[in-house]
C-alpha positions, -999 to 999 in steps of 0.1 A, spaced: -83 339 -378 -87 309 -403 -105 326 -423 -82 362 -427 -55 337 -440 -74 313 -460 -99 313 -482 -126 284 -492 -106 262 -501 -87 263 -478 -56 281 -498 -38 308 -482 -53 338 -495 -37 355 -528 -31 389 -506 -6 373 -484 12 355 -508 20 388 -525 28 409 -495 49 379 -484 71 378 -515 70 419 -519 83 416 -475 109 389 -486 121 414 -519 124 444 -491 138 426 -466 166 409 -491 176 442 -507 182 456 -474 203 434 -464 224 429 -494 227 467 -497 238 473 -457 261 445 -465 277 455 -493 282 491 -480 295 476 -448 322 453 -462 337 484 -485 336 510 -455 356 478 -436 379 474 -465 385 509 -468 390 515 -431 416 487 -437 434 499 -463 444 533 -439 435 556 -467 446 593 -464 424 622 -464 425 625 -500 417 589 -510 392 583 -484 374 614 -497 378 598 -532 367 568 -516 333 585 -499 327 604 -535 328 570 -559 308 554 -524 279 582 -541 287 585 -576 269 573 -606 288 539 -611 276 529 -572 241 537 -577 241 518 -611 254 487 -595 227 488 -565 197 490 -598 210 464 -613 211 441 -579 175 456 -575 166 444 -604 184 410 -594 164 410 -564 132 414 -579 133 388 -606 146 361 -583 125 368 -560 92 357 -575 108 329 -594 117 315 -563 81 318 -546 67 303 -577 90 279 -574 80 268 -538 47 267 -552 50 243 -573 30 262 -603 41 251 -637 65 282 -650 43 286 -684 14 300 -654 39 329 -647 34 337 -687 70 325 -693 54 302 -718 57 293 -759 92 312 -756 101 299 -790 75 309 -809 56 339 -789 89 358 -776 96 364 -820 58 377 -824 51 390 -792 80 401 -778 87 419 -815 56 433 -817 61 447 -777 96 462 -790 84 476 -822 50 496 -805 71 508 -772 100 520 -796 71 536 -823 53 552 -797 84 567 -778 96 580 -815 66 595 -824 62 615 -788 100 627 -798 90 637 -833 62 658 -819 79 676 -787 110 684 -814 83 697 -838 67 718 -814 99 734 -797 90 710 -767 124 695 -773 157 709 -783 189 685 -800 220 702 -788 244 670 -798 255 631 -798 272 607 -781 287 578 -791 264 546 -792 295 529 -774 304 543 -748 307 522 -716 282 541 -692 252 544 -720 256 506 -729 255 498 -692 223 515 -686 211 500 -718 215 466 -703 204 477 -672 167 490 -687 168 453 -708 168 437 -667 145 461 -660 118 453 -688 123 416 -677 123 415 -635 92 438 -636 71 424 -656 80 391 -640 72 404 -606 43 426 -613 21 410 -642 36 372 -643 37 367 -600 9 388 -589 -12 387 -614 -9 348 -615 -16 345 -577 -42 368 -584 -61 339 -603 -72 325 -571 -97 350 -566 -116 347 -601 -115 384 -604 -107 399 -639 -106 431 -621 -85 426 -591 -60 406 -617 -58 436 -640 -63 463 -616 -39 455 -582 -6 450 -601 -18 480 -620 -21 504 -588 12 485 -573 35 492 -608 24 528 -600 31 523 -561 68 516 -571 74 547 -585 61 572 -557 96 572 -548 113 582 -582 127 618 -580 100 645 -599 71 626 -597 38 644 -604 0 632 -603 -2 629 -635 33 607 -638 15 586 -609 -20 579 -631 4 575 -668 25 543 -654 -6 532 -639 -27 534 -668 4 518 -690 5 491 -663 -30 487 -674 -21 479 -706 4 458 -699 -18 433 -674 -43 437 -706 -16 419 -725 -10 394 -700 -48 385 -695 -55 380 -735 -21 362 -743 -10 346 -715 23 353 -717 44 383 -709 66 388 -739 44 412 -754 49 437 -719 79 431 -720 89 440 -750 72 473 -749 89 477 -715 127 475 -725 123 491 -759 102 527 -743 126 527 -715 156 525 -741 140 553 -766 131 574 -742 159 579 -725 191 559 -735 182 569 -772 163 602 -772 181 614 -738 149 621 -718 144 615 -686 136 579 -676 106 580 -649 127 610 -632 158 599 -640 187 614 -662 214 588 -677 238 583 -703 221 592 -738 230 592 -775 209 622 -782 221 654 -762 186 677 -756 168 691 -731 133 708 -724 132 745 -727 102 747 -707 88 721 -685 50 716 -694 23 687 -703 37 677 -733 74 670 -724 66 661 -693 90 684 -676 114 669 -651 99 636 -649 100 627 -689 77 621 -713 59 600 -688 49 628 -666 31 645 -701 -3 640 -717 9 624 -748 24 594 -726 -15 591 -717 -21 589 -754 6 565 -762 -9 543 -727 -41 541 -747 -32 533 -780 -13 506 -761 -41 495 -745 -63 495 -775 -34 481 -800 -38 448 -772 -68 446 -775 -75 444 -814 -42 421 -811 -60 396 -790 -91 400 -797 -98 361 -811 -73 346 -786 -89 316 -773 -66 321 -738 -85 320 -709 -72 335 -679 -86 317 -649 -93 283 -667 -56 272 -678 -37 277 -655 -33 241 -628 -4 227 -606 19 204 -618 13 169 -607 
C-alpha cells in the first residue's frame, strides 16, 4: 500500500497530489454553488413573492447574468485552488512559472497576446474570405455584458493555465518525465471541455493539441506568461471580438456574424476550435515556441527545489 502512495523517495506520488487538488476544486464548487442557490431560493421564499415575481425570480435564477456569475466563481475556484496546494507545499511560487513577472510577463506575456490575437484574426480573415463567415453588424465595445465576459475570459486565461500547466505540470516534475509533464495536463485541458455544449472529436483533439503547445511553452521558459497570454487574447478574438463561438459557447460580441453553413473550417457550432484551421493555428503555435525557446538555458526538472 506504501508503495501505490509513495514513490522512492518516499514522496507522495505526483498522481495523487493532482487528483487530490482536482477532488478538493470539485468538491468546493459544489458546495459554494448549492449554497449560493440555497440561500436565494430561502431569501426568495422569504420575501412571499407573487406568481409573477417568483417566476421572474426562477427566470433571472436561469438567465445569462446567473450563469456568468457561477464562471467567474469557477474560475475563482480554480485558481485558488492550486495556489493554496502549492502553498501547503511549501514550493517556492517562481516553481508554479509565476516567475520574472517584471521582466517576462512584457516579453512573454506580449508575445502570448500578440500570436493568440494574430492567429484568431487571420482564421477570421480567411472564413470571411471564403463565405465561411458572414458580418451582419456591431455592437458597442461598452456595453456592460461584452466587457463582463471580457474580464471574465482575462480570469479564465489566468486560473487555467495556473491550474493545468503551472500546478500539474510542476508536480509532474517528480516523475522526471518530459512526457508525462507535457502530455497529462495536455489530455486533462482537453478532459475539461468534454462537457462544453457542441463538442466534436475534432474540437476534443484541437484544445488538446493547443494544450500541447502551451505545456511546450512552460517546459522551455519556465514560466507561464507566454500561455497565458495566448490564452486570454484567442479567447477574446474569437469570440468577444469576432463573435464566434467560444469552445461552444455564444456571448456578448462586437462583431455581429454567423456561419452560413457549419463545416471544417468554421468549425460549425463549436467555433473556430472545432475547425481544421484551429489545428493549423495549434501548430504554428507549437512551432512559433519552439524557435522562441530554442537557446533557453531553462531546465525543467533541474531548477526547480523547496524553499528552505
Amino acid at each position: 500500500m506504501n508503495v501505490v502512495l509513495k514513490n522512492r523517495r518516499g514522496m507522495v506520488r505526483s498522481g495523487w497530489i493532482i487528483a487530490l487538488c482536482l477532488l478538493a476544486y470539485n468538491a468546493l464548487i459544489y458546495s459554494l454553488t448549492d449554497w449560493a442557490g440555497a440561500a436565494l431560493g430561502a431569501a426568495a421564499d422569504a420575501a412571499n413573492l407573487d406568481a409573477a415575481s417568483y417566476a421572474a425570480f426562477v427566470e433571472w435564477m436561469n438567465g445569462p447574468e446567473m450563469y456568468l456569475a457561477i464562471q467567474y466563481l469557477n474560475e475563482a475556484v480554480l485558481l485558488v485552488v492550486p495556489l493554496a496546494a502549492w502553498r501547503l507545499m511549501r514550493y517556492r511560487w517562481q516553481d508554479i512559472g509565476l516567475r520574472d513577472f517584471r521582466t517576462r510577463l512584457k516579453k512573454d506575456g506580449v508575445a502570448g497576446l500578440v500570436l493568440g490575437s494574430a492567429l484568431c484574426t487571420a482564421i477570421f480573415l480567411l472564413l470571411l474570405a471564403t463565405g465561411n463567415m458572414v458580418v451582419e453588424g456591431l455592437n458597442s465595445p461598452l456595453s456592460l455584458p461584452l466587457l463582463a465576459w471580457a474580464l471574465l475570459f482575462v480570469f479564465v486565461g489566468v486560473a487555467e493555465e495556473v491550474m493545468y500547466r503551472g500546478f500539474i505540470m510542476s508536480v509532474l516534475r517528480r516523475t522526471n518525465s518530459k512526457v508525462l509533464a507535457i502530455a497529462v495536463p495536455s489530455l486533462m485541458f482537453g478532459a475539461l471541455h468534454l462537457t462544453n455544449p457542441n463538442l466534436t472529436p475534432l474540437s476534443v483533439v484541437n484544445v488538446m493539441l493547443i494544450g500541447v503547445a502551451f505545456s511546450v511553452m512552460y517546459y522551455k521558459s519556465g514560466n507561464l506568461w507566454m500561455c497565458i497570454g495566448y490564452h486570454i487574447a484567442w479567447n477574446l478574438f474569437q469570440s468577444v471580438v469576432y463573435g464566434m463561438p467560444a469552445s461552444g459557447v455564444d456571448v456578448p460580441s462586437i462583431v455581429v456574424g454567423g456561419y452560413p453553413v457549419g463545416n471544417l473550417l468554421n468549425g460549425g457550432a463549436f467555433g473556430i476550435e472545432g475547425g481544421v484551421l484551429a489545428t493549423v493555428a495549434a501548430l504554428m503555435a507549437l512551432a512559433y515556441a519552439l524557435f522562441r525557446y530554442r537557446a533557453s538555458r531553462y531546465r525543467f526538472f533541474e531548477e526547480a527545489g523547496k524553499e528552505g
